[in-house]
N, CA and C atoms as an extended XYZ file, in Angstrom:
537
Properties=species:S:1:pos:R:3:atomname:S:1:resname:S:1:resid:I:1 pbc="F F F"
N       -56.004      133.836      189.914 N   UNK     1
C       -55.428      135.051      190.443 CA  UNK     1
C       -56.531      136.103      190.606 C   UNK     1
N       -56.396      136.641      191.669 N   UNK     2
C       -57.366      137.983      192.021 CA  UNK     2
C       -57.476      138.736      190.867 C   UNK     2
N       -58.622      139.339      190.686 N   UNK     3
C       -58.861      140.425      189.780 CA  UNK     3
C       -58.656      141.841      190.309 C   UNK     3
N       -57.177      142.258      190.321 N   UNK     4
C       -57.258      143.948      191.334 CA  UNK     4
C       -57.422      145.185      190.462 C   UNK     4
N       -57.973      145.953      191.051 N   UNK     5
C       -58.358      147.246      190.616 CA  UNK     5
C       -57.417      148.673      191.454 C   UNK     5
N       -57.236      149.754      190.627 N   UNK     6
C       -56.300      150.120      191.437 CA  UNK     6
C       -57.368      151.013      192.209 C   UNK     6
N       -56.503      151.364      193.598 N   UNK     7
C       -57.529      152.453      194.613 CA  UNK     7
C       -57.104      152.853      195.461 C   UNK     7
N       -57.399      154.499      195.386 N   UNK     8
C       -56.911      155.644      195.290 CA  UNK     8
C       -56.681      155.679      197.064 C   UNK     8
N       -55.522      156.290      197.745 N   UNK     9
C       -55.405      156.029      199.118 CA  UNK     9
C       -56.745      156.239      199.897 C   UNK     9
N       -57.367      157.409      199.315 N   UNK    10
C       -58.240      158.425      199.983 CA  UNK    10
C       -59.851      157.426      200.088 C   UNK    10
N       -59.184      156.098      199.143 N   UNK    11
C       -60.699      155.246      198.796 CA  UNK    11
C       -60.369      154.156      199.780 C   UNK    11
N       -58.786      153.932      200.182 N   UNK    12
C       -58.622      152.282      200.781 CA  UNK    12
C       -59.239      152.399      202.250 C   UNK    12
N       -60.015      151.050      202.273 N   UNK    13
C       -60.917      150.635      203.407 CA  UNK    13
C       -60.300      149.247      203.758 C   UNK    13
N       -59.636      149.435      204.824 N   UNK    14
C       -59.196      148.196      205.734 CA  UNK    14
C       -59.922      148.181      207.464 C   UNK    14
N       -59.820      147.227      207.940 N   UNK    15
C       -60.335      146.922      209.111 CA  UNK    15
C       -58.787      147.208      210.050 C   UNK    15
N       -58.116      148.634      210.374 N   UNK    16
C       -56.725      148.328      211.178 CA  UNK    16
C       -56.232      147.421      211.558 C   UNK    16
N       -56.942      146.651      212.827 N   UNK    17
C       -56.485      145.776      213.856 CA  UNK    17
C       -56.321      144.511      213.099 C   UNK    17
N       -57.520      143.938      212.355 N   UNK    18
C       -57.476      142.927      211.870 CA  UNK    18
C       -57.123      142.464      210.772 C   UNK    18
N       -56.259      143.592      210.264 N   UNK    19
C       -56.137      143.216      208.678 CA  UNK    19
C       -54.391      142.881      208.994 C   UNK    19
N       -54.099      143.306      210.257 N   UNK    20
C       -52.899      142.924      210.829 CA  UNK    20
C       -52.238      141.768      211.687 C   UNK    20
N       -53.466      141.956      212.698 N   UNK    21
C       -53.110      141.053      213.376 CA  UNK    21
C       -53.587      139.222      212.949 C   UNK    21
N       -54.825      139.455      212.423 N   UNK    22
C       -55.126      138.285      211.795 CA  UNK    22
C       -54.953      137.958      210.752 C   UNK    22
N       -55.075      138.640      209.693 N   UNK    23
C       -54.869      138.806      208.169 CA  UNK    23
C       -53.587      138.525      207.586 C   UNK    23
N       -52.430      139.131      208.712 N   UNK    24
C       -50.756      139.155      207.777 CA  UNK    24
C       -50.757      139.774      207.084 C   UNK    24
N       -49.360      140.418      206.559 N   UNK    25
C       -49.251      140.844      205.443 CA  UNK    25
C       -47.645      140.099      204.599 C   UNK    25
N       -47.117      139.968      203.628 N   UNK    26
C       -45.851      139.971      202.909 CA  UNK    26
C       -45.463      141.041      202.967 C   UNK    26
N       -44.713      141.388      203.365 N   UNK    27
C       -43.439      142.105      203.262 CA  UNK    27
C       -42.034      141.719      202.504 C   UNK    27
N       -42.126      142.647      201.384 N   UNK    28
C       -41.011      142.213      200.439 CA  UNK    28
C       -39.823      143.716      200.040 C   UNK    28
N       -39.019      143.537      200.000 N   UNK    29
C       -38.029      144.088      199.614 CA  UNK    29
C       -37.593      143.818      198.652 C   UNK    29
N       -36.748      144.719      197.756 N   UNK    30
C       -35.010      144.638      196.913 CA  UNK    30
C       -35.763      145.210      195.919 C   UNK    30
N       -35.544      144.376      194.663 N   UNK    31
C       -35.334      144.948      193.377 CA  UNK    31
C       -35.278      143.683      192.269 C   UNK    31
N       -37.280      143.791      191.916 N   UNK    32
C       -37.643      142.411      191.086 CA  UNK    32
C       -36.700      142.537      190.038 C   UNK    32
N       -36.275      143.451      189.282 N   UNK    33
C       -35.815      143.138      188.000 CA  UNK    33
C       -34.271      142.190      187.687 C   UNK    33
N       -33.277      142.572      189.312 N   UNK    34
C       -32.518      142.223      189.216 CA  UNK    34
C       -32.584      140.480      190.166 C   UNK    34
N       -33.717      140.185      190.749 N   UNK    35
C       -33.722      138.960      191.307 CA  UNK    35
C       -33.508      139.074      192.604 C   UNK    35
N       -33.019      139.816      193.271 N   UNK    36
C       -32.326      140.395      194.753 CA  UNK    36
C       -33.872      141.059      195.325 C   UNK    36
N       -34.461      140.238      196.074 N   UNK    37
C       -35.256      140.410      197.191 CA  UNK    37
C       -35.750      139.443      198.199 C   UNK    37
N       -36.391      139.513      199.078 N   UNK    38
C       -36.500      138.853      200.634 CA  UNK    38
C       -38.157      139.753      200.917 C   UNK    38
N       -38.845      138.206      201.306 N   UNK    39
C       -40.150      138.526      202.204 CA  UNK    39
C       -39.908      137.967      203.259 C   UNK    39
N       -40.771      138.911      204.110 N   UNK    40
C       -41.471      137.905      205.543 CA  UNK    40
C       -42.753      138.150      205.550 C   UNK    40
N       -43.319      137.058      206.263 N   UNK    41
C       -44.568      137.771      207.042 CA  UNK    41
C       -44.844      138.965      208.276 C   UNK    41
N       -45.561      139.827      208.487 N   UNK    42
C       -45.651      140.813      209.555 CA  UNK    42
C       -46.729      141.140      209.889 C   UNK    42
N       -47.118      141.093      211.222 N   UNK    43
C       -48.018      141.185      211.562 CA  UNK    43
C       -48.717      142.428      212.514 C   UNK    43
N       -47.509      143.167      212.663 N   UNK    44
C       -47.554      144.564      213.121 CA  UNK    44
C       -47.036      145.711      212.199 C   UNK    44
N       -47.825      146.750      212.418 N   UNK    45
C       -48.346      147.775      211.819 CA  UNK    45
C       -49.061      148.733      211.818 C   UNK    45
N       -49.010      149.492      210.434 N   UNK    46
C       -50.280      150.481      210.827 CA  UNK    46
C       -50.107      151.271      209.507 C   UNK    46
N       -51.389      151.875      208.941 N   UNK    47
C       -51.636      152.650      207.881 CA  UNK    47
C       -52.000      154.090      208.507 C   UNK    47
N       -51.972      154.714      207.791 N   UNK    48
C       -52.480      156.400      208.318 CA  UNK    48
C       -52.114      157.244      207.705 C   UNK    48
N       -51.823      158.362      207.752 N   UNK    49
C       -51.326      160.222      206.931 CA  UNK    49
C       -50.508      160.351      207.905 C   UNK    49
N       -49.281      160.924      207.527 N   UNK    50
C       -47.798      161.194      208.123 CA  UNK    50
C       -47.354      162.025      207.073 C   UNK    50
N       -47.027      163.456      207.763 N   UNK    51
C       -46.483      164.706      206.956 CA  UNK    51
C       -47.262      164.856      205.877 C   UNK    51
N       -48.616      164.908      205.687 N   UNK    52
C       -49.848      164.605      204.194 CA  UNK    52
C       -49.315      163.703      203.337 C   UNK    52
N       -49.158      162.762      203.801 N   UNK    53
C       -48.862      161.499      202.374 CA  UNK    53
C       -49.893      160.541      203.245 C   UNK    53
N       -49.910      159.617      202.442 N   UNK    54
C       -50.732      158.461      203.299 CA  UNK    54
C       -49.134      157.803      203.334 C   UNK    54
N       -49.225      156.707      204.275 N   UNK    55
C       -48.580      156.062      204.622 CA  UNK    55
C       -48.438      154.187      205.392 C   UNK    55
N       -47.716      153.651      205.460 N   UNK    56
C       -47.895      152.348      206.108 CA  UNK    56
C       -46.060      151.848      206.533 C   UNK    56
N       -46.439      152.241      207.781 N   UNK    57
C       -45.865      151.458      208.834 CA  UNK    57
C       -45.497      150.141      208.929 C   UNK    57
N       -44.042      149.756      209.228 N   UNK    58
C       -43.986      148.455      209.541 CA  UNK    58
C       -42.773      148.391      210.152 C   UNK    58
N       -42.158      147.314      211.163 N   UNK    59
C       -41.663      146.643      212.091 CA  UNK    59
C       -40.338      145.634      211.330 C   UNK    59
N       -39.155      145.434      211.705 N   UNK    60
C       -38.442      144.711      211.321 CA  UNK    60
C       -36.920      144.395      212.286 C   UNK    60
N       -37.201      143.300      213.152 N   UNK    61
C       -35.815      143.244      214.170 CA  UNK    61
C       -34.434      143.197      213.118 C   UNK    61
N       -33.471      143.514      213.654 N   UNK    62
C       -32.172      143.294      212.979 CA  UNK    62
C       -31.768      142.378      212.379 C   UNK    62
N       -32.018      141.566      212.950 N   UNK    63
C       -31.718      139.631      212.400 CA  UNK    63
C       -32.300      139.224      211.953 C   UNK    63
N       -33.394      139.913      210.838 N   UNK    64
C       -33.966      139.173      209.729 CA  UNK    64
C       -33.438      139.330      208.479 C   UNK    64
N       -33.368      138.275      207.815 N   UNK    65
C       -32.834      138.475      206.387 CA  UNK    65
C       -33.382      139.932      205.589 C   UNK    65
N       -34.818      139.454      205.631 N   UNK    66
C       -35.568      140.923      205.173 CA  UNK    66
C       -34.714      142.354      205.249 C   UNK    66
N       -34.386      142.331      206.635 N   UNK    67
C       -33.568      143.795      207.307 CA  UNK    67
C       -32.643      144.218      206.309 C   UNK    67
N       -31.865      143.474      205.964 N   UNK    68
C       -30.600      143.695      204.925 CA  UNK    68
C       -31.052      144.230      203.934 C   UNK    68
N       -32.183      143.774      203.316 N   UNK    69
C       -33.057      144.261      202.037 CA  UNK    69
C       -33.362      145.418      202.205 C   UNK    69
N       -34.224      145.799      203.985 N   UNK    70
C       -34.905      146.888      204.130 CA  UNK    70
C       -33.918      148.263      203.894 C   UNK    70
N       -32.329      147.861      204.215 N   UNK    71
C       -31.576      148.534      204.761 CA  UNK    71
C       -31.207      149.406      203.092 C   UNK    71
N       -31.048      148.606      202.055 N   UNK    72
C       -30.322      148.809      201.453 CA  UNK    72
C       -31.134      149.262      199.735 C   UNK    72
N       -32.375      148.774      199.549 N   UNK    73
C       -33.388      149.596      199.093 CA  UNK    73
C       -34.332      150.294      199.171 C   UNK    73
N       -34.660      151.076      198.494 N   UNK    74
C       -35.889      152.364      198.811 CA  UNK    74
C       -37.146      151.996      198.761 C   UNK    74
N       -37.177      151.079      198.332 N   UNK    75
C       -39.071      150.605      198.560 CA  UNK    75
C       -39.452      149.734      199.198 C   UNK    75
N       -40.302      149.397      199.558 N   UNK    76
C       -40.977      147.784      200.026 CA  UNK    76
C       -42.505      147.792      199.031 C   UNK    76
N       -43.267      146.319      199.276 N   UNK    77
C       -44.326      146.180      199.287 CA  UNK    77
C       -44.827      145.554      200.710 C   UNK    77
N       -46.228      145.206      200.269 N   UNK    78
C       -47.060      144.736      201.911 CA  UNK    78
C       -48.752      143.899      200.814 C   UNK    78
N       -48.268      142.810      200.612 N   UNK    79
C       -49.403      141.781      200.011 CA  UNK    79
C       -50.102      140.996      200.742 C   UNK    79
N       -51.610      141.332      200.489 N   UNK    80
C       -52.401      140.394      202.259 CA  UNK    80
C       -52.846      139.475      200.767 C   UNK    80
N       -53.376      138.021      201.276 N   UNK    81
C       -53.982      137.060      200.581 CA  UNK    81
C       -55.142      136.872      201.314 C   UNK    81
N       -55.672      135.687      200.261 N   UNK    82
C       -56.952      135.301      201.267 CA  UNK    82
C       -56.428      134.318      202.005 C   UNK    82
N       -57.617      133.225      202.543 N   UNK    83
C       -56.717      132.827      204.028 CA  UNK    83
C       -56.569      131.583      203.078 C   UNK    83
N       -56.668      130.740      202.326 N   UNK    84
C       -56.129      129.581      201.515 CA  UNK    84
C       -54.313      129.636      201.426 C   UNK    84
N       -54.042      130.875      201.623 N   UNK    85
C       -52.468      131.271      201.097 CA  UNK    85
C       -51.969      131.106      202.782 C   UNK    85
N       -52.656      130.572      203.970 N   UNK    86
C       -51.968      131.405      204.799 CA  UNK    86
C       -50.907      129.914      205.168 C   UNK    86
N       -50.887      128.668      204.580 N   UNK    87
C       -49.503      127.684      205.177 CA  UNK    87
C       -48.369      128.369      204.062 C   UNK    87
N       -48.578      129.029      203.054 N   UNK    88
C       -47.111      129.590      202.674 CA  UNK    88
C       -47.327      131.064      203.303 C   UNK    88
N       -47.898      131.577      203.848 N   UNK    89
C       -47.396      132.876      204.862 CA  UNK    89
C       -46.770      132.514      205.937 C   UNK    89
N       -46.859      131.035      206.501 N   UNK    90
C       -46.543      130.450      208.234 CA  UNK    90
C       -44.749      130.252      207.287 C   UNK    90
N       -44.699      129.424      206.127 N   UNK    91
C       -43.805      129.510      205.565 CA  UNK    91
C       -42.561      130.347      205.599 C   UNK    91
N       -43.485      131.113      205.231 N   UNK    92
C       -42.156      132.839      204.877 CA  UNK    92
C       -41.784      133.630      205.702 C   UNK    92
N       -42.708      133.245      207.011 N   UNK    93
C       -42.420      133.556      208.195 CA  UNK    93
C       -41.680      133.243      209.087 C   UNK    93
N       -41.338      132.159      208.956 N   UNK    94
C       -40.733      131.169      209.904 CA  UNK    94
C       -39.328      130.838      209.365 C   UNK    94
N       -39.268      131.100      208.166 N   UNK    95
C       -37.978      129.822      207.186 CA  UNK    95
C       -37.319      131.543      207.070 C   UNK    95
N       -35.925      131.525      206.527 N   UNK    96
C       -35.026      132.906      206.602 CA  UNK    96
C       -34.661      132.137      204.938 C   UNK    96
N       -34.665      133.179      204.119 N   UNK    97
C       -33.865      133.508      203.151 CA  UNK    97
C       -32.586      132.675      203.097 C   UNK    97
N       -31.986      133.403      203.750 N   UNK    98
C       -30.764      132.939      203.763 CA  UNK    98
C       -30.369      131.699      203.310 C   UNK    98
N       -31.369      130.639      204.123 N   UNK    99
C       -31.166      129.595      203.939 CA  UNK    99
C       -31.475      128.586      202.819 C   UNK    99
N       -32.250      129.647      201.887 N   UNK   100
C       -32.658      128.819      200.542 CA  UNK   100
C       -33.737      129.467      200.181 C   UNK   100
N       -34.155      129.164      199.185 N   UNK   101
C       -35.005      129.911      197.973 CA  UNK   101
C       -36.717      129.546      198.657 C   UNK   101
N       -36.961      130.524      200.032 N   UNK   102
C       -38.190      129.762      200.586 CA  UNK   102
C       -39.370      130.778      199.855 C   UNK   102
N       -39.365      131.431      198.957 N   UNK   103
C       -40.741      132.296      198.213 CA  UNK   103
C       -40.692      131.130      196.863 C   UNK   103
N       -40.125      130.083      196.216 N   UNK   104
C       -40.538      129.504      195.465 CA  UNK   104
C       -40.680      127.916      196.412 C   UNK   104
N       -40.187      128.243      197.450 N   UNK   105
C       -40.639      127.165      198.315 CA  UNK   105
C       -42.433      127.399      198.675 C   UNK   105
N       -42.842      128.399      198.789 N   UNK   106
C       -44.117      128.745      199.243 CA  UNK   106
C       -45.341      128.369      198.288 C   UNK   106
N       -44.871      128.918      197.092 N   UNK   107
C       -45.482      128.616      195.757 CA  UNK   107
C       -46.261      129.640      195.463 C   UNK   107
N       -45.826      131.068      196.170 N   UNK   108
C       -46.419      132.045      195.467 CA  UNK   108
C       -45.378      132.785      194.487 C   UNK   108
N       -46.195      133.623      193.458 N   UNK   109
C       -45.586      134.064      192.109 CA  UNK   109
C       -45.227      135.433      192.224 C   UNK   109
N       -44.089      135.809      192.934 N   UNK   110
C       -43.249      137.158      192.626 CA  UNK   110
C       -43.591      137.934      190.938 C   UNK   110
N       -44.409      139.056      190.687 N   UNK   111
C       -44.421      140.026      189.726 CA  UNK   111
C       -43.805      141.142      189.515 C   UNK   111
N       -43.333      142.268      188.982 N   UNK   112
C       -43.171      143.431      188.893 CA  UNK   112
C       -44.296      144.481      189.633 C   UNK   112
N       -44.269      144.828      190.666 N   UNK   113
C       -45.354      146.416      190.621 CA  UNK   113
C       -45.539      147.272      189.979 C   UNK   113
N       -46.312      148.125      190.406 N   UNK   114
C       -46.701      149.290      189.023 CA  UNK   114
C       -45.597      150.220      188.908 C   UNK   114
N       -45.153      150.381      190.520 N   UNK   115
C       -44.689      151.850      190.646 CA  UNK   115
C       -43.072      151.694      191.305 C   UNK   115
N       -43.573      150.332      192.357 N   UNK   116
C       -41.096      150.633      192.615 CA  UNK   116
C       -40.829      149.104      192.288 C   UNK   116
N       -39.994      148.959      192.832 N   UNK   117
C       -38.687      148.239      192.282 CA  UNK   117
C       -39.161      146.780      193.231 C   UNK   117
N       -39.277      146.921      194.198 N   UNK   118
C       -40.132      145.499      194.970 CA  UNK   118
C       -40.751      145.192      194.603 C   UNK   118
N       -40.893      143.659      194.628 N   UNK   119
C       -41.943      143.100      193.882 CA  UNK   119
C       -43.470      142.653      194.663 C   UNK   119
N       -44.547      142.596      193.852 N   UNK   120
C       -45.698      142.175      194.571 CA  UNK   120
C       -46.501      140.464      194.181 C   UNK   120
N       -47.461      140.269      194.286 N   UNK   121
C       -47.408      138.723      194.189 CA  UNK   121
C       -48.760      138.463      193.685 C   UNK   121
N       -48.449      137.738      192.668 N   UNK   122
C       -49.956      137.606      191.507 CA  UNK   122
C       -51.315      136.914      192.619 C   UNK   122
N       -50.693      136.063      193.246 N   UNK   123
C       -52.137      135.511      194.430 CA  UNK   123
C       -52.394      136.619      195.328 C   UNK   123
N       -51.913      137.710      195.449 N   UNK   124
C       -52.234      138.488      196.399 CA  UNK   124
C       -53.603      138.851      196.215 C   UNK   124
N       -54.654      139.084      197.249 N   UNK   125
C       -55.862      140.206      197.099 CA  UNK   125
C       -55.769      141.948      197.096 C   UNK   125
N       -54.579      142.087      197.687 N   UNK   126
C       -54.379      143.656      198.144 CA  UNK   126
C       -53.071      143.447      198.012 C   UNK   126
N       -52.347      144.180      197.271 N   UNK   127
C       -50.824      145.059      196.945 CA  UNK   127
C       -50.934      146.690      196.968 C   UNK   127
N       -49.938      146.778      198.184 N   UNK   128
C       -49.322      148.125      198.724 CA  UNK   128
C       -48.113      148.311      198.285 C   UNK   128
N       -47.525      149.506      197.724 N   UNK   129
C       -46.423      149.876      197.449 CA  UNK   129
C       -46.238      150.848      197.831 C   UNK   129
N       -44.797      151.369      198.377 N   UNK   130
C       -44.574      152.133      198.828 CA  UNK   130
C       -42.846      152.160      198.987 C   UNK   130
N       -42.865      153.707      198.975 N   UNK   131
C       -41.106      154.396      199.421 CA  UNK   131
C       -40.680      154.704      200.552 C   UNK   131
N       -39.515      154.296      200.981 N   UNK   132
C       -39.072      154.238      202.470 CA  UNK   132
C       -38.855      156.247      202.412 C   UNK   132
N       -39.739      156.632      203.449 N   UNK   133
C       -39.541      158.000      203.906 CA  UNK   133
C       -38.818      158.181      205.613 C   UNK   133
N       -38.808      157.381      206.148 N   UNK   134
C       -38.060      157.454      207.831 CA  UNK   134
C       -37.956      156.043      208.279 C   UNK   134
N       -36.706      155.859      209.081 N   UNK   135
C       -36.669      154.503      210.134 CA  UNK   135
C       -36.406      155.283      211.192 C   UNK   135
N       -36.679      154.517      212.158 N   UNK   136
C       -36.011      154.812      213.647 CA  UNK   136
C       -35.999      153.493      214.469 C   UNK   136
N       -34.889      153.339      215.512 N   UNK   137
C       -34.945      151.877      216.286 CA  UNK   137
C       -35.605      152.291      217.470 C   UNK   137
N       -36.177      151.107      217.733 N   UNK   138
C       -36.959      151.738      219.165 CA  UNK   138
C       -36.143      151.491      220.402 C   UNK   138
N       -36.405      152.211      221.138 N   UNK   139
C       -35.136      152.565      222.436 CA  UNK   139
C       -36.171      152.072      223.387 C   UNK   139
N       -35.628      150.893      224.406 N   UNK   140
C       -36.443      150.315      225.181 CA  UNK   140
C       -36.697      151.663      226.136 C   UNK   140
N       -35.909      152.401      226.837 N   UNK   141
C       -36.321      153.666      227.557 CA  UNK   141
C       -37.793      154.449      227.122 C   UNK   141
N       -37.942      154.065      226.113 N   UNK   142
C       -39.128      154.382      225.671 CA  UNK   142
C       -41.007      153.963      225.676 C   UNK   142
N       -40.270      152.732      226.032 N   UNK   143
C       -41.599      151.934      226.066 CA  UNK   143
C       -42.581      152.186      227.585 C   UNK   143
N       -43.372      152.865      227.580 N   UNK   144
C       -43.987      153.526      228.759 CA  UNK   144
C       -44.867      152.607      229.976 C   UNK   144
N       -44.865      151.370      228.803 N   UNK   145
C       -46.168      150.121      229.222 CA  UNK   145
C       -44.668      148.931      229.789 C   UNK   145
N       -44.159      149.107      230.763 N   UNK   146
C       -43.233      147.940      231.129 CA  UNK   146
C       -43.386      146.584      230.193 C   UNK   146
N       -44.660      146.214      230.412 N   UNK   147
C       -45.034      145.316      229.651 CA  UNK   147
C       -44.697      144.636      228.455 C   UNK   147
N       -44.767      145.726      227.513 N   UNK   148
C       -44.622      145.587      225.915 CA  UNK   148
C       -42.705      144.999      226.003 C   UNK   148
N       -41.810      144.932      226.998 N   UNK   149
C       -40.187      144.518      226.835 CA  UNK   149
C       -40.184      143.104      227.166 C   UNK   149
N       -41.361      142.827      227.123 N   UNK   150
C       -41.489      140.967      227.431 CA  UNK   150
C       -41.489      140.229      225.811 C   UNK   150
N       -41.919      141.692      224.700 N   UNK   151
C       -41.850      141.041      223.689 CA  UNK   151
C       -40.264      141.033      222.529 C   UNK   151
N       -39.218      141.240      223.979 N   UNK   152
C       -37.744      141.333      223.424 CA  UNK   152
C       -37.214      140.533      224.533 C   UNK   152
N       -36.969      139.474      224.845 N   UNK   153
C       -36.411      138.277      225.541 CA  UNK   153
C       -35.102      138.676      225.421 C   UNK   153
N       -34.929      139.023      224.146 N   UNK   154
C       -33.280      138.926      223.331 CA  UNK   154
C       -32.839      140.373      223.270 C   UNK   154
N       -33.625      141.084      223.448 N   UNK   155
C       -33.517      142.830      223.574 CA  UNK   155
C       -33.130      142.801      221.724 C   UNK   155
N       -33.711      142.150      221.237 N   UNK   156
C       -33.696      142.642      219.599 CA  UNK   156
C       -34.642      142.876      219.103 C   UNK   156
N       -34.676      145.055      219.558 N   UNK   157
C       -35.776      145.666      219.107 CA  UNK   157
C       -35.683      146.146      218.120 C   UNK   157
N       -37.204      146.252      217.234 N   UNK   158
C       -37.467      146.230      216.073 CA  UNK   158
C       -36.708      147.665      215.200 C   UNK   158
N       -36.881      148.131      214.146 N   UNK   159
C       -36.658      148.943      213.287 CA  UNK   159
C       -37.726      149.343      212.756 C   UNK   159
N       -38.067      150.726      212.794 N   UNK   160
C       -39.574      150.838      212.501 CA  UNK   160
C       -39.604      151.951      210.630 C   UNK   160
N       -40.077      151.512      209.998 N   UNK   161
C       -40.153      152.056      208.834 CA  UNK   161
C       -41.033      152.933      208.768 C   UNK   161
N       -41.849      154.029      207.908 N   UNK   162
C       -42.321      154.720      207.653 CA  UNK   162
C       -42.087      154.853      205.802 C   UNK   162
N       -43.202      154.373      205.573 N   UNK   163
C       -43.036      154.542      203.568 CA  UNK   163
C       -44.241      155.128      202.926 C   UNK   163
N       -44.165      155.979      202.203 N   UNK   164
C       -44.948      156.694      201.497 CA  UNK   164
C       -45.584      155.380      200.804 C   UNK   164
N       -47.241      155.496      200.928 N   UNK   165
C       -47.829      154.579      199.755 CA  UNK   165
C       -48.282      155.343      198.482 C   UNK   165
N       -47.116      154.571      197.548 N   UNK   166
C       -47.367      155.291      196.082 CA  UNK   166
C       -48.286      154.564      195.169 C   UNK   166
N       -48.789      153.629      195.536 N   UNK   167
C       -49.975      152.373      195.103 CA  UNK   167
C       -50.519      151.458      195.611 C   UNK   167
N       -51.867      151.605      195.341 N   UNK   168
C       -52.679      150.217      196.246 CA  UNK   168
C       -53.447      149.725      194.945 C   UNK   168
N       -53.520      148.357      195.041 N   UNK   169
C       -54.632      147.786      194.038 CA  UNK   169
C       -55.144      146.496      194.922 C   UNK   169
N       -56.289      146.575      194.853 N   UNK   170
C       -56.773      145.360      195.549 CA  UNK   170
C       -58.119      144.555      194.865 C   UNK   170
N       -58.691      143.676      195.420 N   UNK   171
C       -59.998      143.233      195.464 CA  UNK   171
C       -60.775      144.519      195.228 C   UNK   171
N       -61.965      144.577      194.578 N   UNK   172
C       -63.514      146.149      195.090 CA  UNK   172
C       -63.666      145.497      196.738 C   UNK   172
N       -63.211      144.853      197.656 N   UNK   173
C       -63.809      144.858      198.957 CA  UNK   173
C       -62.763      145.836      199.737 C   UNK   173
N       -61.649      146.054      199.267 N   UNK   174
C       -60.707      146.750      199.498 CA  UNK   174
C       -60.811      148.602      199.769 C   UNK   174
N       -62.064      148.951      198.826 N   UNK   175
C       -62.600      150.237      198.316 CA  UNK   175
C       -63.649      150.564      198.572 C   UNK   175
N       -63.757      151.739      199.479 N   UNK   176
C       -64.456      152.549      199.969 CA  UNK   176
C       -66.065      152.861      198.687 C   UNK   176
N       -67.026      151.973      199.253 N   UNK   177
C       -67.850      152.333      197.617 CA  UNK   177
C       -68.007      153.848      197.650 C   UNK   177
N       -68.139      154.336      196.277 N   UNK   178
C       -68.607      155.870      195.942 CA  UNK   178
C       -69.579      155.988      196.711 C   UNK   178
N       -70.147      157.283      196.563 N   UNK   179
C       -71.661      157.502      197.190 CA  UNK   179
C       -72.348      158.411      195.171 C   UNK   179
């Protein structure tokens, strides 16, 4: 298991594009203590400052198991691995909850976090935690690039979160070195 250190928003150093689009993240919901939660994988996103908090962004169509989770507790996490972990990320991505117990199908180890109620994952390199502060659905009228409605065949557009990050611990590659 990774050795993480915790680090401070103002210190976290990610690569945007690629820590998303190539990297993945877990996305987990509910509430470890009581057993009631749901991951997926996600691959869109975004970190940044929203209203002075730091923050991290994420994406979720209606018809994912996850959604129900997202809907109905206040936190999430967001756990990137190294790339050895990534046939149980194709896993958790692909397979729905619903249908059976696919996070002990994966063979990664659900923990407690420091700070909410979602749980984070002992193989992880980087655990984000964070509190749901805004959703909004995206309104195809909106999308300015015609383009981007090719990625709703089914017109089942996403749900976009907005969560305060109240903890990061990662790898030291994760952290901005001091000067």
């Amino acid at each position: 298991m990774p050795d993480l250190v915790p680090i401070p928003p103002e210190e976290f150093l990610v690569r945007a594009y690629a820590v998303w689009e190539h990297g993945w993240f877990l996305l987990t919901s509910g509430e470890y203590t009581e057993g009631k939660f749901n991951s997926m994988t996600v691959s869109w996103g975004s970190f940044g400052c929203m209203w002075g908090r730091p923050f991290a962004q994420v994406v979720v169509r209606p018809h994912r198991y996850t959604f129900e989770f997202m809907e109905t507790y206040p936190t999430f996490t967001l756990c990137a691995f190294s790339r050895q972990y990534r046939p149980a990320l194709n896993l958790l991505g692909t397979k729905s909850g619903r249908e059976g117990n696919k996070i002990a199908a994966s063979g990664l180890t659900p923990q407690p976090a420091s700070q909410v109620a979602a749980p984070v994952f002992a193989e992880a390199e980087l655990t984000i935690e964070c509190r749901k502060l805004y959703w909004q659905d995206f309104e195809p009228a909106h999308f300015l690039d015609p383009d981007l409605l090719n990625n709703y065949p089914r017109q089942d557009y996403h749900r976009v979160y907005y969560g305060e990050i109240v903890a990061i611990r990662g790898i030291p590659a994760y952290r901005f070195p001091s000067v």
